[in-house]
C-alpha positions as CSV (number, residue, x, y, z in Angstrom):
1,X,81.0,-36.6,1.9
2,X,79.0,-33.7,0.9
3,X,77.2,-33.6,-2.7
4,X,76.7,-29.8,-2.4
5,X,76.8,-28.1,-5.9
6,X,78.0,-24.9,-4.1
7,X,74.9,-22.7,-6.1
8,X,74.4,-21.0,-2.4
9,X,78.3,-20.3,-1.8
10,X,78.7,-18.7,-5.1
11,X,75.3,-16.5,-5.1
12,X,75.3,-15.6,-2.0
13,X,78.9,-15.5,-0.6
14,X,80.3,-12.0,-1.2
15,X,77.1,-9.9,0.1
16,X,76.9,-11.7,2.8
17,X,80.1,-10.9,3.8
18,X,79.5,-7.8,3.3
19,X,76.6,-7.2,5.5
20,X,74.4,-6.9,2.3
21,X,72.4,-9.7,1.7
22,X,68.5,-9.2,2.7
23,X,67.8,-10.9,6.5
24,X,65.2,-13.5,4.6
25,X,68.2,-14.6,2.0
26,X,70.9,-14.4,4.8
27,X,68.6,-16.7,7.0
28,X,68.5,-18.9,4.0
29,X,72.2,-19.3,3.6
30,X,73.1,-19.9,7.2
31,X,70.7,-22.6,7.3
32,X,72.3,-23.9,4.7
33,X,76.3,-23.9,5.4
34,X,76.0,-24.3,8.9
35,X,74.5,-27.8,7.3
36,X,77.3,-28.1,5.0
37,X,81.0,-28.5,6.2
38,X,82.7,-27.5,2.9
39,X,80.4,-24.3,2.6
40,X,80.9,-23.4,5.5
41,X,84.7,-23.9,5.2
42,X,84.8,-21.1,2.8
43,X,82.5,-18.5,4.5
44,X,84.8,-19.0,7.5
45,X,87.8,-18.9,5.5
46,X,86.2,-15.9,3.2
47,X,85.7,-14.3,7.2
48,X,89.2,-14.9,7.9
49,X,90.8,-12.9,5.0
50,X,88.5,-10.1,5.0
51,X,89.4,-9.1,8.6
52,X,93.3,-9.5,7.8
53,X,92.4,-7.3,5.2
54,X,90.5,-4.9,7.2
55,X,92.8,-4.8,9.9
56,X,96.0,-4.4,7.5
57,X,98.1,-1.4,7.9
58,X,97.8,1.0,4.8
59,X,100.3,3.4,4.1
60,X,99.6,6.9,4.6
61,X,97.5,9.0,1.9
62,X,96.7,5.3,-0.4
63,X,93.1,5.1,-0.8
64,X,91.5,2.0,0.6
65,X,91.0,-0.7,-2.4
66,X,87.1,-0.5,-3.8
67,X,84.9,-3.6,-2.4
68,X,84.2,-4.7,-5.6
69,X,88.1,-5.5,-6.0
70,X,88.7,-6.6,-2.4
71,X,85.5,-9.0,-2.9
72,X,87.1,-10.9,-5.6
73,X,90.7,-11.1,-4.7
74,X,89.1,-12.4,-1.0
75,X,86.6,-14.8,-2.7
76,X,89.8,-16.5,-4.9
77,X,91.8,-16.4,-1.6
78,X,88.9,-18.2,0.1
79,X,88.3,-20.6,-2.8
80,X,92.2,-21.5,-2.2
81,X,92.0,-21.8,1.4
82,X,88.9,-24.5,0.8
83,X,90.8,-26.3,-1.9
84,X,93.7,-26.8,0.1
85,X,91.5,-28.2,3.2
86,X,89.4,-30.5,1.6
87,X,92.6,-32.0,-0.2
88,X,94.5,-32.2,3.0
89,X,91.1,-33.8,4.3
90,X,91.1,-36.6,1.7
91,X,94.1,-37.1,1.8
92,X,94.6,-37.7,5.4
93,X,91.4,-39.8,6.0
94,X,91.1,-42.3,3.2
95,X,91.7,-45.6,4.8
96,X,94.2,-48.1,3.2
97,X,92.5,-50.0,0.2
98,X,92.5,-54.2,1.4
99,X,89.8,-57.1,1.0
100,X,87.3,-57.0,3.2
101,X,83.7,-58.8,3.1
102,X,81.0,-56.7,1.5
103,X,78.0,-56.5,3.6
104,X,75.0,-54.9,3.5
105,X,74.6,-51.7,5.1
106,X,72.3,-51.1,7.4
107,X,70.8,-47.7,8.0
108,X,71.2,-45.8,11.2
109,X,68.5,-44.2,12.7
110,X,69.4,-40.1,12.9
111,X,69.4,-39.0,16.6
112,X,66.7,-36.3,17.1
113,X,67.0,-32.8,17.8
114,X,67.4,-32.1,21.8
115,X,64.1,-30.7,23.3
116,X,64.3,-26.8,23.4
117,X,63.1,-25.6,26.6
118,X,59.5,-25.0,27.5
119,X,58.0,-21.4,26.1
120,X,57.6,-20.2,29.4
121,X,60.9,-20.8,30.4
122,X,62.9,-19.2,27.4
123,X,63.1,-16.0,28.6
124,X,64.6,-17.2,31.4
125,X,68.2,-17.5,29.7
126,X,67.8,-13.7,28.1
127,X,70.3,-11.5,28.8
128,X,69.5,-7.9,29.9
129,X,72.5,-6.9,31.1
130,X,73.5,-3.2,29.8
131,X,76.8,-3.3,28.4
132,X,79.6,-1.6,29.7
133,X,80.6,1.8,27.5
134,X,84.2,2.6,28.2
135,X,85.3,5.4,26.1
136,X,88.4,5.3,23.8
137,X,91.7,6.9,25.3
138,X,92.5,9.4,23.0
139,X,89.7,10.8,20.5
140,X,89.8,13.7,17.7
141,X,87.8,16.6,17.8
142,X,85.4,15.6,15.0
143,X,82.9,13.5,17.0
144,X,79.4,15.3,17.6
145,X,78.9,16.3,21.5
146,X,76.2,14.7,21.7
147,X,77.4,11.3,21.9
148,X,79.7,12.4,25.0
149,X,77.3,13.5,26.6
150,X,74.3,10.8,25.7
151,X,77.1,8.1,26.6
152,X,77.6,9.9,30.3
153,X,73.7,9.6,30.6
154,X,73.9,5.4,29.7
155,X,77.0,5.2,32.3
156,X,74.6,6.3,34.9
157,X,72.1,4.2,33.1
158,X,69.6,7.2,33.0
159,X,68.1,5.4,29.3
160,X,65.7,8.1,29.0
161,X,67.9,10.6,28.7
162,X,70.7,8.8,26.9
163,X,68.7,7.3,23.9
164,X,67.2,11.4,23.9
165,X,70.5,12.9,23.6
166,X,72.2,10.0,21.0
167,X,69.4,10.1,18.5
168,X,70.9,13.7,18.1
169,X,74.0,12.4,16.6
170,X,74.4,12.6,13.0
171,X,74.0,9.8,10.8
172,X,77.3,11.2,8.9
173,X,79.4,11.2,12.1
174,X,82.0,8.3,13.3
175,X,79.9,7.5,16.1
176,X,76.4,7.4,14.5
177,X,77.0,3.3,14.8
178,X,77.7,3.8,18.1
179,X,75.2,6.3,18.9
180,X,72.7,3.8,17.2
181,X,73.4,0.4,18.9
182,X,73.5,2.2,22.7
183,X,69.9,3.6,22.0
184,X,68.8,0.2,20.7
185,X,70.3,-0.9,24.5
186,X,68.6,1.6,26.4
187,X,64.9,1.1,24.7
188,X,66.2,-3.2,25.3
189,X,66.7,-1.8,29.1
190,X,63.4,0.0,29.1
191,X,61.0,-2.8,27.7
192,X,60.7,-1.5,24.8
193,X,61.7,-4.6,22.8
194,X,60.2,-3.5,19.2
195,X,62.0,-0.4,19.0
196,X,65.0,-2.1,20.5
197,X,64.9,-4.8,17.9
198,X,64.4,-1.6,15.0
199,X,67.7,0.0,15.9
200,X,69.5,-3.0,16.7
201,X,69.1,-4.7,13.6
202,X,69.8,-1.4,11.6
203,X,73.3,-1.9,13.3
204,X,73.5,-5.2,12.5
205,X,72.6,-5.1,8.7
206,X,75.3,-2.3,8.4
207,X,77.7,-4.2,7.6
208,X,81.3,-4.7,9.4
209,X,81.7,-2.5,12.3
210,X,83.1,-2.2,15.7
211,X,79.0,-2.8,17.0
212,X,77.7,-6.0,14.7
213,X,78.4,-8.6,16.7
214,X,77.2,-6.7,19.4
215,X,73.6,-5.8,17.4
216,X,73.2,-8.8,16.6
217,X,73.8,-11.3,20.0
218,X,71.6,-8.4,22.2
219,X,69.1,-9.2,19.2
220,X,68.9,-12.7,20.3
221,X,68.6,-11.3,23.8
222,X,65.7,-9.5,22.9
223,X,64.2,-12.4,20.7
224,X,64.9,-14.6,23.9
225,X,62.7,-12.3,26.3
226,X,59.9,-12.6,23.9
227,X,59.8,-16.3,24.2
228,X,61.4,-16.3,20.3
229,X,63.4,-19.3,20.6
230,X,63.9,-19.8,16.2
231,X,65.0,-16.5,16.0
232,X,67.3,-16.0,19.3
233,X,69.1,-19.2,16.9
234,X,69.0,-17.1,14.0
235,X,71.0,-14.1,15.1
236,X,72.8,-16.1,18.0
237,X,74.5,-18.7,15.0
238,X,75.1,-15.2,13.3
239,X,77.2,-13.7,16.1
240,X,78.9,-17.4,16.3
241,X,79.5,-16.7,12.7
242,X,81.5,-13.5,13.0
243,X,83.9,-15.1,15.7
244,X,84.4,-12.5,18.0
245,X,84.4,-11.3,21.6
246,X,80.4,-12.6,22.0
247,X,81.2,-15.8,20.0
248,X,81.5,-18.1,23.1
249,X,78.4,-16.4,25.1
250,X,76.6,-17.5,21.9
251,X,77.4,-20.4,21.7
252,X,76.6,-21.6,25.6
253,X,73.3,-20.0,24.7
254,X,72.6,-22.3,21.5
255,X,73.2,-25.8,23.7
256,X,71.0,-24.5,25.7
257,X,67.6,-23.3,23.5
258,X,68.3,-26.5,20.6
């Protein structure tokens, strides 16, 4: 049974939700819940709510509600959620109270962590791969033409030009994200991994967006090829976190570098 006083959870919680919390605190937290069942029962269930909420219809013309507001209502929601588990939990594994024998207990030695694989061999399991850029089906005439026609560039994976063309897009526009993470992919594709890691992890610590998971498992990539196995676990348990499209490729990476 856990004897967390939840001082983490409740100072940490909401901005790291939110994409807000510095990387050194973040780091700190994860560390910490991914130890912890019942904290990390409410960041996944805080996770949970906050994408129903982002992906809720909203009628047309009604502003979307401040963070502020959404942060609390999903933070009580969460605290619910948790309630409720742990209760069902409890409930559902206390053993039937009957005499039985007292006897001492005796202490079981902790299984150690699984070797990691051997520096030289880490990079091994990085992957390079480009990803595939599909463009939507039906876009409005306010995106910048330079992210058309940086993105035709990646397709025929011409990097130099893409990541020229891209860095031209606004940071105001709706596919300055985008624009962003792609370059961070082509400087990844390139070699150069310090410029990728830059622009990938301004992507990532943007908060929720279409590209975060994606910023931050090609992070671990990039952490990977440098023979970084602590931090490919760092962002890789962070894409895990986020349980999305990437979130069993992480995964099948983490058995393999613990």
């Amino acid at each position: 049974m856990s004897d967390c006083s939840g001082t983490l959870t409740d100072r940490y919680l909401e901005r790291y939700i939110q994409g807000t919390l510095p990387e050194n605190e973040a780091q700190q937290f994860e560390e910490h819940y991914f130890e912890c069942p019942d904290c990390l029962a409410q960041v996944e269930a805080l996770q949970v709510v906050a994408r129903k909420l982002v992906t809720a219809p909203r009628p047309p013309g009604k502003a979307p509600i401040p963070w502020p507001i959404r942060a609390s209502a999903l933070t009580a929601i969460a605290a619910m959620l948790v309630i409720g588990f742990i209760t069902f939990r409890v409930k559902h594994t206390q053993p039937p109270q009957q005499a039985v024998a007292v006897t001492p207990l005796v202490p079981v030695a902790k299984p150690g962590p699984l070797p990691s694989p051997a520096a030289e061999s880490v990079s091994e399991l990085a992957d390079l791969t480009m990803p595939a850029f599909r463009a939507p089906t039906l876009r409005g005439q306010s995106g910048d033409p330079h992210f058309e026609d940086g993105m035709k560039a990646y397709t025929r994976q011409d990097c130099r030009s893409a990541a020229k063309t891209l860095a031209l897009v606004p940071a105001h526009d709706e596919d300055s994200l985008a624009a962003q993470f792609f370059m961070g992919i082509c400087q990844m594709h390139d070699g150069d991994m310090a410029t990728a890691t830059r622009i990938l992890e301004s992507v990532a610590n943007a908060g929720d967006s279409p590209q975060q998971e994606a910023a931050l498992y090609y992070l671990a990539q990039v952490a990977l090829e440098r023979n970084d196995a602590k931090t490919a676990r760092r962002y890789l348990t962070r894409t895990v976190s986020l349980r999305g499209d990437f979130e069993s490729r992480a995964r099948a990476e983490l058995t393999k570098i613990r």
